[in-house]
C-alpha positions as CSV (number, residue, x, y, z in Angstrom):
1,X,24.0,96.2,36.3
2,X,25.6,99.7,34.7
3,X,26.3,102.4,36.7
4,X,23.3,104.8,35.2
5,X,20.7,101.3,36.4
6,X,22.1,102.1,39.5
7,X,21.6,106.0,39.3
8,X,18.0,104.9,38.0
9,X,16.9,102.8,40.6
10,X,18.5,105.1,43.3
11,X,15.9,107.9,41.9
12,X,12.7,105.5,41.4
13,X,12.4,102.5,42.6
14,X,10.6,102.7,45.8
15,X,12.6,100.5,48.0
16,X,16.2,101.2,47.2
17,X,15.6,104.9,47.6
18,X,13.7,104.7,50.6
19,X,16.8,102.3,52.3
20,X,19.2,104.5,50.5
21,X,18.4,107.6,52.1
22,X,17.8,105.8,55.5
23,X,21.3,104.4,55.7
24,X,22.9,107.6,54.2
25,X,20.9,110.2,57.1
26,X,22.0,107.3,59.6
27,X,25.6,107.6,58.5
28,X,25.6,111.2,58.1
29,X,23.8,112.1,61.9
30,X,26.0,109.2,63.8
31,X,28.9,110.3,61.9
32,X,29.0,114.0,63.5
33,X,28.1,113.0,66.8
34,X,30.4,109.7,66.7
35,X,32.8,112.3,66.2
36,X,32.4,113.9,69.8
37,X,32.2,111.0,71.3
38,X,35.7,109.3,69.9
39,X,37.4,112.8,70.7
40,X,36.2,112.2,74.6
41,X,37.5,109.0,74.7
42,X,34.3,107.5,74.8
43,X,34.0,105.1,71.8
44,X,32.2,102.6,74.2
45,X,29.3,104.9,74.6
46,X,27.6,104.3,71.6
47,X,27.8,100.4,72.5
48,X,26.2,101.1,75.7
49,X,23.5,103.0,74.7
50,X,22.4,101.1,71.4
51,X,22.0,98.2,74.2
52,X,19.9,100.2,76.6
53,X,17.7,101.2,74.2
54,X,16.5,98.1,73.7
55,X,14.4,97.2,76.4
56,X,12.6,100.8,75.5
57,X,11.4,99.6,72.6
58,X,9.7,96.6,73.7
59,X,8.6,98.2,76.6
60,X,6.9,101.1,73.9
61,X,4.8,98.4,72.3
62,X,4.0,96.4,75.3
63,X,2.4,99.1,76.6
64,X,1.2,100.9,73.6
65,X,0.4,98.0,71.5
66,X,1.6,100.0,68.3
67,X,4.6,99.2,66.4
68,X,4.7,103.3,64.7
69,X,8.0,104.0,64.3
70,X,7.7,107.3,65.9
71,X,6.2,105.3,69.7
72,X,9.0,102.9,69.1
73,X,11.9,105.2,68.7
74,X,10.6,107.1,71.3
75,X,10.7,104.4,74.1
76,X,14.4,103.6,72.7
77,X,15.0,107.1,73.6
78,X,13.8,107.0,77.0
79,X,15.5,104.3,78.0
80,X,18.9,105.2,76.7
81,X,18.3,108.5,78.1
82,X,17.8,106.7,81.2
83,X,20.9,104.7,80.4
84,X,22.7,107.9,80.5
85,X,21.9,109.3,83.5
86,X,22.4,105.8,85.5
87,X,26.1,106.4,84.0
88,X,26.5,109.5,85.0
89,X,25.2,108.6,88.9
90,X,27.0,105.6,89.0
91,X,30.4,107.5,87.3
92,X,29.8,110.8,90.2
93,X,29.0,109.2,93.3
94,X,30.6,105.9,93.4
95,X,34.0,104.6,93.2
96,X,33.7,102.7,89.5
97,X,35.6,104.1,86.8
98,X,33.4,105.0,83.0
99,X,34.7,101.8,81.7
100,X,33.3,99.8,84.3
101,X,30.0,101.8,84.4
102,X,29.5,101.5,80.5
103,X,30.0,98.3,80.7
104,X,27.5,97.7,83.4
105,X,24.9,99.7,81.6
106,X,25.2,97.8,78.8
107,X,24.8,94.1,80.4
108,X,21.7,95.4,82.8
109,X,19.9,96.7,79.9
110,X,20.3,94.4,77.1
111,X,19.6,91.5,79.6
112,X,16.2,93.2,80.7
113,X,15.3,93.8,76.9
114,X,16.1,90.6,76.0
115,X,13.9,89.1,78.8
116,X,11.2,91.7,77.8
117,X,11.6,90.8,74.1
118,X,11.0,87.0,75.0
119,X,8.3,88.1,77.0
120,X,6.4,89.8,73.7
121,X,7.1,86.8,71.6
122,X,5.5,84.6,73.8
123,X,2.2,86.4,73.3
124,X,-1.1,85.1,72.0
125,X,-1.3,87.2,69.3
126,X,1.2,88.0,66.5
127,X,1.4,91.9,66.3
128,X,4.8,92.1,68.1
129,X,6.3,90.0,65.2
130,X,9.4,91.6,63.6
131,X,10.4,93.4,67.1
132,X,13.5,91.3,67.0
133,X,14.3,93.7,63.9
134,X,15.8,95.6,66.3
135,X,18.7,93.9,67.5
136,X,20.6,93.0,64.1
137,X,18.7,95.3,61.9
138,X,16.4,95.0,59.0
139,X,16.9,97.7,56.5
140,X,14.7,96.5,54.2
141,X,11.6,97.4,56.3
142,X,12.1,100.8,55.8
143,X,9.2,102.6,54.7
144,X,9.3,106.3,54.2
145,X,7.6,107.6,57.1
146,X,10.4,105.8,59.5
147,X,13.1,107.9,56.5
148,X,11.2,111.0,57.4
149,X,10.4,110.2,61.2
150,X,15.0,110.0,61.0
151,X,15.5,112.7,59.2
152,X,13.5,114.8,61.6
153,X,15.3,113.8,64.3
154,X,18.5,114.0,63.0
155,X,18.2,117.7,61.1
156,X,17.2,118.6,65.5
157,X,20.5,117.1,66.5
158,X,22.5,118.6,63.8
159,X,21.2,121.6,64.1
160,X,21.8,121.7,68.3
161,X,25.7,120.7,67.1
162,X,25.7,123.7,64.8
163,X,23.8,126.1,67.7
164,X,26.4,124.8,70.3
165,X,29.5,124.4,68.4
166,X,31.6,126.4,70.3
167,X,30.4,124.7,73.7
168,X,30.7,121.2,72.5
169,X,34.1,122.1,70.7
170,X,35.4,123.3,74.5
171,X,33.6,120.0,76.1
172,X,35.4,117.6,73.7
173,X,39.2,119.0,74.2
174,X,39.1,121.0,77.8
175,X,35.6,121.1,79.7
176,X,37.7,122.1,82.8
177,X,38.9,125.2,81.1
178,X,34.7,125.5,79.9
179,X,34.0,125.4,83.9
180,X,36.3,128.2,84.4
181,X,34.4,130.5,81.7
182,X,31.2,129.5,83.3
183,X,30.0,127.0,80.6
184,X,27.9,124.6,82.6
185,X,29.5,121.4,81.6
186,X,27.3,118.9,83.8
187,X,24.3,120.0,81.4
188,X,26.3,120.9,78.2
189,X,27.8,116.8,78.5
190,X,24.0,115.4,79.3
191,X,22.9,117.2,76.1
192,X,25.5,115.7,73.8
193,X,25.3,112.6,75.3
194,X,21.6,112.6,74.3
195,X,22.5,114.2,71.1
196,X,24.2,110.7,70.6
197,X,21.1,108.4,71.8
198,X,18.9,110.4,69.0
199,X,21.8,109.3,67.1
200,X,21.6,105.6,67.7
201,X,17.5,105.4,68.0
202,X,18.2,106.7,64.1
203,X,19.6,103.7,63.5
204,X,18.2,100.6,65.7
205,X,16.0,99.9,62.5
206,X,18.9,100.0,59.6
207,X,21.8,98.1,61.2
208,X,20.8,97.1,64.8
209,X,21.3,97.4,68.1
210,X,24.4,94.9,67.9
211,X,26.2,96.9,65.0
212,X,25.1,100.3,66.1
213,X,28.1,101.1,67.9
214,X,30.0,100.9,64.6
215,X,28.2,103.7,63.0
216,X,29.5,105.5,65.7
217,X,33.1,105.0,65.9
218,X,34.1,104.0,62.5
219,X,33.2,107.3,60.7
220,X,34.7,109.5,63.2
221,X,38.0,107.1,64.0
222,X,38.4,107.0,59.5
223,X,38.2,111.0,59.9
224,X,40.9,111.8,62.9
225,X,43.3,109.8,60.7
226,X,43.4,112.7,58.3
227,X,43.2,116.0,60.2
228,X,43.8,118.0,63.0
229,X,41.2,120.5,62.8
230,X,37.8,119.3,64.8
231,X,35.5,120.8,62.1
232,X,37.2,118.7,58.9
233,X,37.1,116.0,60.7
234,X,33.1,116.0,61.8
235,X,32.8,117.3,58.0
236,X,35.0,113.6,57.5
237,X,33.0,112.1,59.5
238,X,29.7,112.5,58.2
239,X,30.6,111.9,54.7
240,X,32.2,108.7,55.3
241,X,29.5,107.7,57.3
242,X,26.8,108.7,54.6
243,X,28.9,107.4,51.5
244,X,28.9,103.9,53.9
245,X,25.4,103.9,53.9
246,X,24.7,104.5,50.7
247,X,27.4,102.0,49.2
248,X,25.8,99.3,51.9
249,X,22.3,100.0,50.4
250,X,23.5,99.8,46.6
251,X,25.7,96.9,47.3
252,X,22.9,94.8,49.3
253,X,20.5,95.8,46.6
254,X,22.3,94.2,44.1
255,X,23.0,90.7,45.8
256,X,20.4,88.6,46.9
257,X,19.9,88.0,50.6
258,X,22.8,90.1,51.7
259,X,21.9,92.0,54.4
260,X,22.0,96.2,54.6
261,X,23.4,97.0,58.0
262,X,26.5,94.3,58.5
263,X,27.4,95.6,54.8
264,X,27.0,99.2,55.4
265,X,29.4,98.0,58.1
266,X,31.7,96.4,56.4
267,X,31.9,99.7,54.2
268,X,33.0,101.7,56.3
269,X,35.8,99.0,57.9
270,X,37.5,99.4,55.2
271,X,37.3,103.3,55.1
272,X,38.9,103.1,58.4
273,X,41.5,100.3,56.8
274,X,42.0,102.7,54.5
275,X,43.0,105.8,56.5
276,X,44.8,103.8,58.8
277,X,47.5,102.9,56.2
278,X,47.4,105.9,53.9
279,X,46.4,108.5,55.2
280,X,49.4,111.5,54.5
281,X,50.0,112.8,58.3
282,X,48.5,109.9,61.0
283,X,48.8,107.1,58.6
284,X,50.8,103.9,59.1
285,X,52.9,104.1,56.0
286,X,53.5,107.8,56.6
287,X,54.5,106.9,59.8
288,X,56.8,104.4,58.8
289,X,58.7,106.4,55.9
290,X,58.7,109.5,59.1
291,X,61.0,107.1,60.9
292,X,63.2,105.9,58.5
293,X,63.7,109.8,57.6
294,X,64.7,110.3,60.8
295,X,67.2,107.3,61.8
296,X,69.0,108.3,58.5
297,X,68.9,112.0,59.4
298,X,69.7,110.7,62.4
299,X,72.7,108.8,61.0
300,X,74.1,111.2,59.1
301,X,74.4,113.5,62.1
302,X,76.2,110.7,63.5
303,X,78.6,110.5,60.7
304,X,79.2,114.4,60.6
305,X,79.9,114.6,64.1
306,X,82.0,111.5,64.0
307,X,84.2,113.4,61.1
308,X,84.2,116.3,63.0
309,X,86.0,114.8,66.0
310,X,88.6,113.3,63.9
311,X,89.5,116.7,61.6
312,X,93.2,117.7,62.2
313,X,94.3,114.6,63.5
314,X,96.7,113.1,60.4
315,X,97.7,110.3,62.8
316,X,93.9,109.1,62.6
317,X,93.7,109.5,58.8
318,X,92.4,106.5,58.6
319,X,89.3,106.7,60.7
320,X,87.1,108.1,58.0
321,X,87.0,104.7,56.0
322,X,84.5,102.2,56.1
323,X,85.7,99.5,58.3
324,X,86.8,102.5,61.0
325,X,83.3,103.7,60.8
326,X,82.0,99.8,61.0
327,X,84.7,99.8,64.4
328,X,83.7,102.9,66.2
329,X,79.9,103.7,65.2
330,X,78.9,99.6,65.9
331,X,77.7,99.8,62.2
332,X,77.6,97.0,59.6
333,X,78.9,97.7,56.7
334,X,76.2,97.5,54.0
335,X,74.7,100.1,56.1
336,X,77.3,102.3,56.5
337,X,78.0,102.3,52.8
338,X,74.1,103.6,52.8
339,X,74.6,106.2,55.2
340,X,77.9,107.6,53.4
341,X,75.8,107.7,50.3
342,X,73.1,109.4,51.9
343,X,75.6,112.2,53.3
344,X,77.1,112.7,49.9
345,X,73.9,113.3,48.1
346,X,72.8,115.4,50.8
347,X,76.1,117.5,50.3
348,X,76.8,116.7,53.9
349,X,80.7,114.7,53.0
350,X,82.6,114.4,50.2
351,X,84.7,111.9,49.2
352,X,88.0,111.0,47.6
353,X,89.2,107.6,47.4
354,X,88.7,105.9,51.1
355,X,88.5,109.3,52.3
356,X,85.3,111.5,53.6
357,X,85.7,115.0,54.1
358,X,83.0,117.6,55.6
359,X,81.8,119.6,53.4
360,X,80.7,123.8,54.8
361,X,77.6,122.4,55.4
362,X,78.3,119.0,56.8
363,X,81.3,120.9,59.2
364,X,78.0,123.2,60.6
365,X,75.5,120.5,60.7
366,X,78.2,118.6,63.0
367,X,78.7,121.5,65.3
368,X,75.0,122.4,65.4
369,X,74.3,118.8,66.8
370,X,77.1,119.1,69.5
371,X,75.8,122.2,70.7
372,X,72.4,120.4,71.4
């Protein structure tokens, strides 16, 4: 299939368009808020609460009957709000760390939905078929009321991020210096943390309540790779989350039986591969080039200084060559030859024969380093 098939099918056929756009508001709305939520060191939240709102949603249709999206994405709301606030107790007035308390969120509450999902399969009738949707996904079933019933929900949450920007931006890095200026933090941290369950009830339909937590972390963790500044990277964020979603759509369109959500997953893996290695600044290739710049900076500070101390001293004329340098400075000598060859083409030494003489600049670096 060419690229403009592609292009046509993302504009009229029915399905694709209607999963496209669900997977790419998904990304785009967990991507922000998975931002917040990484930068608080609480990338385990999102696990949690995808868990606890399962037992919401079978509770919604056992006791509405209905399977509307709208009733069922509600009840997943409610109970990872509910969730929340049992975090929050348990975190103020008790003795367990947030670790501990997410984790015991999550276990209670996917435990009681899977009981109350087993429950609802086991009835006479067969209108709570396709509830089990919710735990690994089923993209496919997206019709466009659920893409509008998302998109709803997540223009409200952006838009609170964009109203409270400032307030969240103080939560994330210092809420202690927020208490101080008379923010109140308590609320201002219950409202983003529900900001981030309308985020995951989003998404229980396209990838699950198993791969959920992804959405959430992967964006934001791809995105602090390649800035420092909070609102580039929730920018970052919410592209790489939407461009994941959309490539998982495309790509499970185009392959039979490959499913949407572990694909749109898989996506954005290897964004976060990807910035892991390359990115310029945070990277782990930059990183690695930043240290070998500095051990042979390093190196040839050592070699300057080591010049330095022997200047004047005839009766030493020999300690400038290699083996001397191999004797006093414990190096080999492949990689002293290196680090004389690094000096002289950073105009650090010169050299004449076996000798190596400090240049101006090489006889300042020394002293510089000394006086440190």
């Amino acid at each position: 299939m060419t690229i403009a098939q592609i292009f046509h099918d993302l504009l009229f056929d029915y399905t694709l368009r209607t999963v496209a756009l669900g997977a790419a508001t998904l990304g785009l709305v967990s991507g922000v808020l998975g931002a917040f939520a990484v930068l608080r060191k609480q990338s385990l939240l999102g696990d949690a609460l995808s868990h606890a709102a399962l037992p919401g949603v079978v509770l919604a249709f056992l006791l509405t009957g209905s399977k509307e999206p709208l009733t069922l994405i509600l009840g997943a709301a409610v109970a990872g709000w509910i969730g929340t606030l049992w975090m929050m107790v348990i975190i103020r007035y008790s003795r367990v760390k947030q670790d501990a308390a997410l984790g015991l969120v999550l276990s209670v509450f996917f435990g009681l939905g899977l009981v109350l999902l087993t429950f609802a399969q086991k009835l006479p009738d067969a209108s709570q078929a396709g509830l089990d949707r919710f735990l690994f996904g089923q993209a496919a079933t997206l019709l466009q009321r659920d893409v509008e019933t998302m998109a709803v929900l997540g223009a409200v949450a952006l838009g609170v991020v964009v109203l409270l920007w400032k307030e969240f931006k103080l939560l994330s890095f210092d809420p202690g210096f927020a208490a101080t200026l008379g923010y109140p933090v308590r609320r201002l941290d219950i409202l983003l943390t529900s900001l981030i369950v309308i985020a995951i009830v989003v998404g229980l339909q396209t990838v699950g309540v198993v791969l959920m937590s992804a959405m959430l972390v992967a964006p934001a963790a791809a995105a602090r790779q390649w800035t420092e500044r909070l609102s580039v990277m929730v920018i970052l964020s919410g592209v790489f989350g939407a461009l994941a979603g959309l490539a998982g759509a495309v790509t499970s369109s185009l392959m039979a039986r490959l499913p949407t959500g572990p694909t749109i997953v898989l996506y954005i893996s290897a964004v976060v591969l990807f910035s892991l290695l390359l990115a310029p600044e945070r990277g782990i290739l930059a990183r690695a080039r930043r240290q070998a710049r500095q051990r042979w900076q390093f190196s040839v500070e050592a070699l300057a200084v080591h010049l330095l101390h022997h200047e004047g001293r005839p009766e030493e004329a020999l300690e400038s060559e290699l083996s001397h340098l191999e004797a006093e400075l414990r190096w080999e000598r492949e990689f002293a030859r290196r680090v004389v060859r690094e000096a002289i083409a950073s105009g650090i030494v010169t050299r004449s024969g076996d000798r190596l003489t400090l240049t101006p600049l090489g006889r300042e670096m020394a002293r510089q380093v000394m006086m440190r």
